[in-house]
Phi, psi and omega in degrees: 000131182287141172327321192241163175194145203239143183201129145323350182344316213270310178284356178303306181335277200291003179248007175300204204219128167315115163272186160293317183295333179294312171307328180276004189268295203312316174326316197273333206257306172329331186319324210317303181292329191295304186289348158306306164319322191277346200265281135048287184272329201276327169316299168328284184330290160333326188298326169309299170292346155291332150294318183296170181283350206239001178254215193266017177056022156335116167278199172278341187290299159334315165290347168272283188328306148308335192267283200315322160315312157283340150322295188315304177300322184297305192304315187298319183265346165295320214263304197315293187316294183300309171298314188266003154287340186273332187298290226245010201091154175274328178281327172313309184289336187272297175343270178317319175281017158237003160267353178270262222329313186319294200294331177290279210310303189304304208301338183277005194257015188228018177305144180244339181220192197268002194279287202287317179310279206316320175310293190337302197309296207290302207294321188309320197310308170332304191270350168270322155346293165309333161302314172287356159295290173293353192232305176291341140318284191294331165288325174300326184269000170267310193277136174336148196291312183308337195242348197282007167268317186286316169315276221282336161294295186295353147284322167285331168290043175250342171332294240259010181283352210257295168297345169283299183292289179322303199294323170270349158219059132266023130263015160257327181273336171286345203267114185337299231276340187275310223219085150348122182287325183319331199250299204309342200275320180287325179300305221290313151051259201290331187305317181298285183310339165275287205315323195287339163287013179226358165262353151279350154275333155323308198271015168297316193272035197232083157289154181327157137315103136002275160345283170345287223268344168290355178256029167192036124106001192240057186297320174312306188286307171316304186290331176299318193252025135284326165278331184310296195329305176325303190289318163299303192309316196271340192304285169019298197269319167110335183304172180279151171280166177295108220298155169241037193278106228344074135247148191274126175249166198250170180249120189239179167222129191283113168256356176083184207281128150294137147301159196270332144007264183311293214278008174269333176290309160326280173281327150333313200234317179275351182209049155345287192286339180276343169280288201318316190304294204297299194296314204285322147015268191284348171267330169319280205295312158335282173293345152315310167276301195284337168305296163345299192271339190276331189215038154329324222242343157286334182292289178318338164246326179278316181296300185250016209022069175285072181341160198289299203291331221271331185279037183275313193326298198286331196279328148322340187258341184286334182300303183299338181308308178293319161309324194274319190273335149326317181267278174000275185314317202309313168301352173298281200318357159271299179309274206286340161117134186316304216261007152265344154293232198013290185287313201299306186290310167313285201286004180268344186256332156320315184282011169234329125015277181288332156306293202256026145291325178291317177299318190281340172285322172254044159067012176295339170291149141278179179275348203267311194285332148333293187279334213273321197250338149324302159348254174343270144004305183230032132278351178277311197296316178288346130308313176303295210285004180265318188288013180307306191282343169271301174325303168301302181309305188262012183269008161220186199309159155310312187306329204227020193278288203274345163300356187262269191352300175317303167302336177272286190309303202294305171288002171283304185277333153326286202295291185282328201266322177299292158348306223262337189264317170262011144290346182253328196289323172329302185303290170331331226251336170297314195095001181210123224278337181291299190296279143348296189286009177306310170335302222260308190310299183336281178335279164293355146258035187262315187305316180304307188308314180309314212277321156315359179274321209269348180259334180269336209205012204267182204212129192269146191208011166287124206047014177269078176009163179270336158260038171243353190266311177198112178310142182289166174269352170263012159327144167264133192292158162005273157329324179268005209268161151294000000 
């Protein structure tokens, strides 16, 4: 096979028509968040019981601490994770990395202290960590350019279809009269651990990327499972598939495996402003949820005494708020354009952050009213952090799209995500509500900074291929082009 080769890839993708196949990818690859969100919410949900005598006797602090262990592992396994995805494919890597979930999740439901909980903790992480790499990869590169801001928003606000399943059932595993508490905490588990087993059988019907495989020389194979699609795309309908009769193509040169060098020269040096863009992006949002979520649920019973089993209640209605702001919001990042949705979401959920930390600092809240402003709040914030993971996926080269996701997610979440679960459980452990709102200030002035990042430096991709957006490192020069 010759070194340079000229192909259609890209535009076949982007001009196909919303499929089935599109729905079975986001169903199978999208899982992602729900499960991040369940993992998530059940923790929250748990702490009280995990606190109790008949759960591991945890203080808050231990449980800010466990939250961060997992964070911790999502980094570690995201940089791992992420690299070897870019090396060896995205379906071989979103495979493994939902079978380490599988297996860490169950295994937290048998923790006998908090030493074993947090390992458990760190490996669940490990293995979602390894997901955002390989799974937000391959949807960008599968789904249409017109359509690719609202699909990635509405997967990632898929979080919180995740936090709606922990919360009702932690009020089924919390309810004495249903569930030993002793067991229900260990049961709540098993919920995680079932969705991945039936999501590695989904994800049978998931072929490589194209893309990938036209950057790593397995062009033959790539043009087969472009037409295989094409052909899922037209049956339905009865038509023939659609001719690639001008469409435009591109020219690559088959370069073997990037080195980690070239991907630090990438970002460093060759897309500066867009790795500035990409870290304060992911770090805003980041220390902004997990603080918030790992211990949402200590704010709720120690502040406003909210019996254990009762904050599944409270959490539903804010999970739909946050599912509602993704999907709402999502089609504007097409229309009106990234860096104006980007800055807009980021600074309205900063600036109310920091407003309703001044209420909660003079006792002004209630758990209902609480809760009320919590909504509100990360339906705007929760559109900010999926477009964090959109903004990143397209803004470099294909060769390096999912390890620069992985890196961006892992400092981002290094910084912010770790940090931020064990700064508040700290804070809570104090008792005073003056302290906390220190947090709270934190919290929304990372998000305002953000959104001044995204108006100075933000970058347009709405409807654009992904490689017009960011030229590949296997381009072929000038000279060498059709």
């Amino acid at each position: 096979m010759s070194q340079t080769f000229t192909t259609q890839i890209p535009a076949r993708l982007d001009r196909l028509p919303w499929s089935r196949f599109h729905s079975l990818l986001v169903a199978a690859l999208g899982i992602t968040w729900i499960l991040d969100g369940l993992e998530v919410t059940l923790v929250g949900s748990l702490s009280p019981a995990l606190q109790g005598h008949e759960g591991l006797g945890l203080s808050a602090s231990q449980i800010g601490l466990a939250g961060s262990a997992y964070i911790l592992g999502a980094v570690l396994g995201a940089l791992v994770f992420g690299r070897l995805t870019d090396s060896y494919g995205r379906r071989r890597l979103f495979t493994i990395t939902i079978v380490v979930y599988m297996l860490a999740t169950i295994a937290t439901g048998f923790s006998w202290n908090f030493w074993s909980f947090a390992l458990f903790r760190f490996a669940t992480g490990a293995g979602i960590g390894g997901e955002y790499g390989a799974v937000n990869s391959a949807i960008q590169e599968f789904v249409p350019a017109r359509r690719r801001g609202v699909t990635d928003l509405a997967i990632n606000g898929s979080w919180w279809v995740g936090t709606a399943i922990g919360a009702m059932a932690s009020l089924v595993v919390l309810d004495p009269h249903l569930i030993s508490q002793a067991l229900g905490w260990r049961l709540a588990f098993a919920v995680g651990g079932t969705l991945a087993l039936i999501i590695v059988f989904v994800r049978r019907y998931i072929p490589e990327s194209p893309r990938w495989l036209m950057t790593h020389g397995r062009v033959d194979e790539a043009e087969a499972t472009v037409t295989s699609i094409e052909a899922r795309v037209a049956r339905p309908t009865g038509a023939a598939a659609p001719s690639a009769d001008g469409l435009a193509g591109i020219t690559l040169v088959h370069r073997g495996r990037i080195g980690w060098l070239e991907v630090l020269h990438t970002l460093i040096v060759r897309h500066t402003r867009r790795t500035v863009l990409g870290v304060v992006l992911m770090t805003s949002q980041a220390f902004c949820y997990n603080a918030i979520f790992f211990t949402y649920a200590l704010i709720l019973s120690r502040f406003y005494h909210v019996p254990g089993q009762e904050i599944g209640w409270f959490i539903l209605p804010f999970a739909a708020g946050n599912f509602a702001g993704p999907l709402l919001l999502g089609p504007l990042f097409d229309s009106l354009g990234r860096r104006t949705m980007i800055a807009a979401t980021y600074g309205i959920a900063g600036v109310l952050l920091c407003l309703s930390g001044w209420a909660f600092g003079a006792g002004l809240l209630t758990a209902v009213t609480q809760t009320a402003a919590w909504t509100v709040i990360f339906f705007f914030a929760s559109a900010a952090a999926s477009s964090a993971y959109l903004t990143v996926g397209e803004s470099f080269p294909l060769e390096t799209r999912a390890v620069a996701i992985s890196m961006f997610y892992a400092f981002g979440t290094l910084i912010g995500g770790v940090t931020g679960p064990a700064l508040f459980g700290r804070l809570i452990d104090t008792g005073q509500p003056g302290q906390i709102l220190n947090g709270y200030l934190l919290g929304g002035g990372l998000m305002i900074l953000a959104a001044v990042t995204a108006v100075v430096l933000g970058v347009r991709a709405e409807r654009l291929s992904l490689e017009d957006v960011a030229a590949p490192l296997s381009l072929a020069p000038p000279s060498h082009r059709a």
